[in-house]
N, C-alpha and C positions, 0 to 999 in steps of 0.2 A: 765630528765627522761620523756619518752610519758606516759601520762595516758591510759588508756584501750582502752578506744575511738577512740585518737591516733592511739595507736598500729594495730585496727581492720583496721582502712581506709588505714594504709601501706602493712597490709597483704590482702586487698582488691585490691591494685594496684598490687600486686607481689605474688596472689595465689601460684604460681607455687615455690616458696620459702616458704619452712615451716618455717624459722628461721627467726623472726620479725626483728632481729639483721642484720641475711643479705639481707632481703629485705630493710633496713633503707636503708645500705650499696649499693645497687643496686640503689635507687631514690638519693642518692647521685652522684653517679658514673653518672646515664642519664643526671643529670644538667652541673655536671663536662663535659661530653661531646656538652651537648649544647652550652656550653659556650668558644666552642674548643679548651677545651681539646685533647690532642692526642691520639687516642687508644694505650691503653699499649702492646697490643702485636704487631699491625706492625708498628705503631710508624706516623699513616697518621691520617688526621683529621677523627671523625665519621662519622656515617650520620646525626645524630642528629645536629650536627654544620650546616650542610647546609639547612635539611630539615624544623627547629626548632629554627635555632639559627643566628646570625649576619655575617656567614660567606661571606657572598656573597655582604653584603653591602658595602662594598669599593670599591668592582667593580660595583656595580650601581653608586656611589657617583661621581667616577672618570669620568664619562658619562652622568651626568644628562643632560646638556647642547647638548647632540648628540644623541638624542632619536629620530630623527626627522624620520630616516630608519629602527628604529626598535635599540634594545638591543642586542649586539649580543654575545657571548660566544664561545670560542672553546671549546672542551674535546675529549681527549682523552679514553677511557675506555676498561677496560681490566680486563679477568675474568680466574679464574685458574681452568683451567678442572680438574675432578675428583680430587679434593681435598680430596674428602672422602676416596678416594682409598688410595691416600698418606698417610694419617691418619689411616689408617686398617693395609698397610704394616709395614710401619716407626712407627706408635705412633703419639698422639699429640702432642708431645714436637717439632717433627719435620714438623709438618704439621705448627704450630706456627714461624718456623724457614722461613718456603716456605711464609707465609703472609708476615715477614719482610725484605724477599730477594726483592719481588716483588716492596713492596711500596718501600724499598730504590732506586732500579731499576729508577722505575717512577724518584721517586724526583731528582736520577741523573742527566737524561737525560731531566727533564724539574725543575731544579734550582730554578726559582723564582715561579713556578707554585703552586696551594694549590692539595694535594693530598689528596680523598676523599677514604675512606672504604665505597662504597655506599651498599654494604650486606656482607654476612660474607664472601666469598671466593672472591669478584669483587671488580675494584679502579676505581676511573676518576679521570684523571688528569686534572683538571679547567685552560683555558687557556683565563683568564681574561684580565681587561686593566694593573693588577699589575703587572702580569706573563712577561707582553713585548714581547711575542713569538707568532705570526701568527700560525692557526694550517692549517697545510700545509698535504700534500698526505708524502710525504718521512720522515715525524715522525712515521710513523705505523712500517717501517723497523729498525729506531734507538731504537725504544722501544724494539722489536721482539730483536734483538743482545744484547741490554743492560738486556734483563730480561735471557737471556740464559748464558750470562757469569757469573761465578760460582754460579751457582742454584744449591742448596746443593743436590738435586735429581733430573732423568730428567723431564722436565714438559712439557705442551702442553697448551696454551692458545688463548682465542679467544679476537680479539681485532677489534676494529674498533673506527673511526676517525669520531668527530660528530664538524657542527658548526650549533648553535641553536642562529637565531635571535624571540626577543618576541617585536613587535608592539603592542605600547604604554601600557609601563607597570605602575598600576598607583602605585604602591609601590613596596621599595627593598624586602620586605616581599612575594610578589608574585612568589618570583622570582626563592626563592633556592627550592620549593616543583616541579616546573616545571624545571630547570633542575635533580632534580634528575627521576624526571619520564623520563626524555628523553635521558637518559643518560641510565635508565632502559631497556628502549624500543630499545636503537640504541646497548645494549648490546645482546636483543634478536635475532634482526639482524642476527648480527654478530656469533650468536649462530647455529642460523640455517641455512642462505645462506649468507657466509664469502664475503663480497666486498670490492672493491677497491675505493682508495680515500676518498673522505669527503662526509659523508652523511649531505646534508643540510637540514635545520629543521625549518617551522616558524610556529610560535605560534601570530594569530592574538587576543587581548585583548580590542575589541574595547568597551568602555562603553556609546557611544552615542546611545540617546534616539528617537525612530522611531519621523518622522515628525509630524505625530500626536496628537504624549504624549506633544511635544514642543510648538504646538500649543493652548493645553489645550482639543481638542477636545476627 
């Protein structure tokens, strides 16, 4: 049982839930996702896993030794227009259905890849050193086919194809908060003026110290 004390500083994290019970319930559930967990209704990792949690350290691990050009990542990402609308028409039950057509979709058409819920209606598919797949220009069209074959309603999506190198990254820890920002950013993209091919991405991380400081002066 939380003592009073307890209970305040839960319902301090989770205002917006008046039931101490299910704000417990909630701070449980955020860990469970950092710790990645699958989201329950489309069945892709959180954001919490990437942004928060160890997702992405296997793919620094698998690369420590070839940082020399930078860290590099492919993704995939892809966001589902007016999902609200679909939710107003249909109900949530079916707008829940349309999240887990989509990520299945993804994880289909890219098998070994990790597939990310990076906000409520949008996915990136991380195409790691685990994943084994180069992200290339002609995956934007297998995703486009694979996410339209049986979409339980018709849908309309924006996608766009991102490879993000980060020179010299000093921990795996730096690494899932920048791509999900980049992943955010190349979804804006694609939001507003839709392109083609592979948006490339580098993120310089340099932590050397001007000549000066090195000198002591």
């Amino acid at each position: 049982m939380l003592d009073d004390s307890q209970l305040r500083r839960v319902r301090a994290m989770f205002p917006r839930v008046p039931d101490p019970d299910q704000a417990l319930i909630a701070l449980i559930d955020a860990e469970a996702h950092r710790r990645a967990e699958r989201d329950e209704i489309s069945g892709a990792f959180h954001a919490l896993a990437l942004t928060q949690g160890s997702l992405i350290k296997e793919e620094y691990d698998l690369t420590t030794h070839s940082h020399h050009a930078g860290w590099k990542i492919g993704a995939a990402v892809v966001d589902i227009r007016e999902l609200t609308v679909v939710n107003m028409n249909h109900g949530f039950p079916m707008g829940d259905q349309v999240l887990r057509h989509t990520a299945s979709a993804l994880q289909r058409t890219c098998p070994t890849a990790k597939v990310v819920r990076v906000h409520s209606d949008a996915f990136a598919v991380l195409l790691g050193p685990t994943a084994q797949q180069p992200i290339a220009s002609g995956l934007a069209d297998q995703l486009r086919t694979a996410l339209k074959e049986g979409a339980p309603v018709p849908l309309e999506f924006s996608l766009g194809l991102l490879e993000l190198t980060v020179v010299a990254p000093s921990h795996w820890q730096v690494l899932g908060p920048l791509v999900w920002a980049e992943c955010e950013r190349a979804l804006v993209l694609a939001r507003r003026a839709p392109y083609q091919g592979v948006l490339a991405r580098k993120v310089v991380l340099d932590g050397g110290l001007p000549e000066e400081a090195m000198s002591g002066r």
